[in-house]
C-alpha positions in Angstrom: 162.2 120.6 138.0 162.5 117.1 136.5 160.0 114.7 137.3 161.6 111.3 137.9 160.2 107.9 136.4 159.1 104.7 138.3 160.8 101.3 137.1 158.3 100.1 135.4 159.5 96.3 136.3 159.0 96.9 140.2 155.3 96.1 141.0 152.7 98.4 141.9 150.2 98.2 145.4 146.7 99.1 145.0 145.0 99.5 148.4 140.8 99.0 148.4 138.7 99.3 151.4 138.0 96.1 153.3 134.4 96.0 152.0 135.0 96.0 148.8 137.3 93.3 148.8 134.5 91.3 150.8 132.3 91.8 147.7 134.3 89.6 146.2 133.6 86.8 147.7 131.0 84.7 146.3 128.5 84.3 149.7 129.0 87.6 150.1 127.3 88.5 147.0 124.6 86.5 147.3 123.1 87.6 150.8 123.9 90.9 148.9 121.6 90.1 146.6 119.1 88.5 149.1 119.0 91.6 150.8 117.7 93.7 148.1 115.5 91.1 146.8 113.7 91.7 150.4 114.0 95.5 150.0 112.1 95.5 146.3 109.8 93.5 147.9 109.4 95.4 150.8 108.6 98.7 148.6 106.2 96.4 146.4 103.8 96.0 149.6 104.3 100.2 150.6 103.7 100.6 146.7 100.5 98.4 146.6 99.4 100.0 150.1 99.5 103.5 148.7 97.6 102.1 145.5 95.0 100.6 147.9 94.4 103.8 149.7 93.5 105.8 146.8 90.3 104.0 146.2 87.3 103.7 148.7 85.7 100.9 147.3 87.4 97.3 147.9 86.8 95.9 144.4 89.4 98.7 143.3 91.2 98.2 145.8 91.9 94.5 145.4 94.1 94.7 141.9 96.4 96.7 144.2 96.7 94.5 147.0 96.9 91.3 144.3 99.8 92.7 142.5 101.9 94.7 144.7 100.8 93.1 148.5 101.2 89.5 147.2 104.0 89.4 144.8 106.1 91.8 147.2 105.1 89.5 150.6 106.4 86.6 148.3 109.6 88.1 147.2 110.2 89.2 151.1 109.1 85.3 152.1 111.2 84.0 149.5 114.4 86.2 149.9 114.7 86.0 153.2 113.7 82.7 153.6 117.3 81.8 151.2 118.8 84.2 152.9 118.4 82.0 155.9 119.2 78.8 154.2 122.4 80.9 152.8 123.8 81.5 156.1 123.2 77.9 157.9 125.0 76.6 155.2 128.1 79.2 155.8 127.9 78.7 159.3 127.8 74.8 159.0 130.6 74.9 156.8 132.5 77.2 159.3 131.9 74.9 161.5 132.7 71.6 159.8 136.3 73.5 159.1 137.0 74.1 162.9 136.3 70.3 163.6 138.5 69.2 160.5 141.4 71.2 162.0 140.8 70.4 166.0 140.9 66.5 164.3 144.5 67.4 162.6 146.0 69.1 165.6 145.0 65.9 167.7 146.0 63.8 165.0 149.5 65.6 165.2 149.6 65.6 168.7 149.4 62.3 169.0 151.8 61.4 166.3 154.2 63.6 168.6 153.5 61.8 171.7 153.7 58.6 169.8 157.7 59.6 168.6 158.4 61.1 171.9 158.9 64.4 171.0 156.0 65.6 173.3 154.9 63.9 176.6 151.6 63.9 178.6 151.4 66.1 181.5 152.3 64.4 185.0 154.4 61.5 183.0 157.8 60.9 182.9 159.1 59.9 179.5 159.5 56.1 178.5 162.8 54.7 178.5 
């Protein structure tokens, strides 16, 4: 049984999952990273709760609450708050790049219209 050899000039196709071609993309990664910003700072407040709760007396309890409560309601405030910045600017952009192409197709609409080749509904062409 011989095994035979590919040409090693004709090219080779790699399939990847959808996702992880996403992750290339550069907003991607960042809301990526925005997310788990929030998460870590999400398990610093459960952390600094469950540090809290050991203790009976508030005056131990406030080192806890300092730390983990503060820093991690921060982190949450501060992460999701670029996270929200993030995606207005995507979606503005978005945006601005339907309106830049709706401006070319009318601009080449009426460049058509203009040479004749199209005409207006419910007119007869010029002579």
């Amino acid at each position: 049984m011989s095994r035979q050899l590919r040409d090693p000039n004709e090219p080779v196709t790699v399939t990847i999952p959808a996702w992880v071609a996403a992750l290339r993309d550069g907003g991607v990664q960042a809301m990526v990273v925005l997310f788990v910003l929030a998460l870590i700072g999400f398990l610093l407040m459960a952390l600094a709760w469950r540090g809290a709760a050991r203790y009976i007396y508030v005056s131990l309890q406030i080192p806890w609450l300092v730390s983990g409560g503060m820093i991690g309601l921060a982190l949450v405030g501060i992460s999701l708050g670029a996270w929200n910045i993030h995606l207005g600017r995507r979606y503005d952009a978005l945006n601005r790049h339907e309106v830049e192409q709706a401006v070319r197709d009318v601009s080449v609409l009426c460049e058509q219209i203009r040479n004749g080749e199209k005409q207006l509904p419910g007119r007869s062409r010029r002579r």
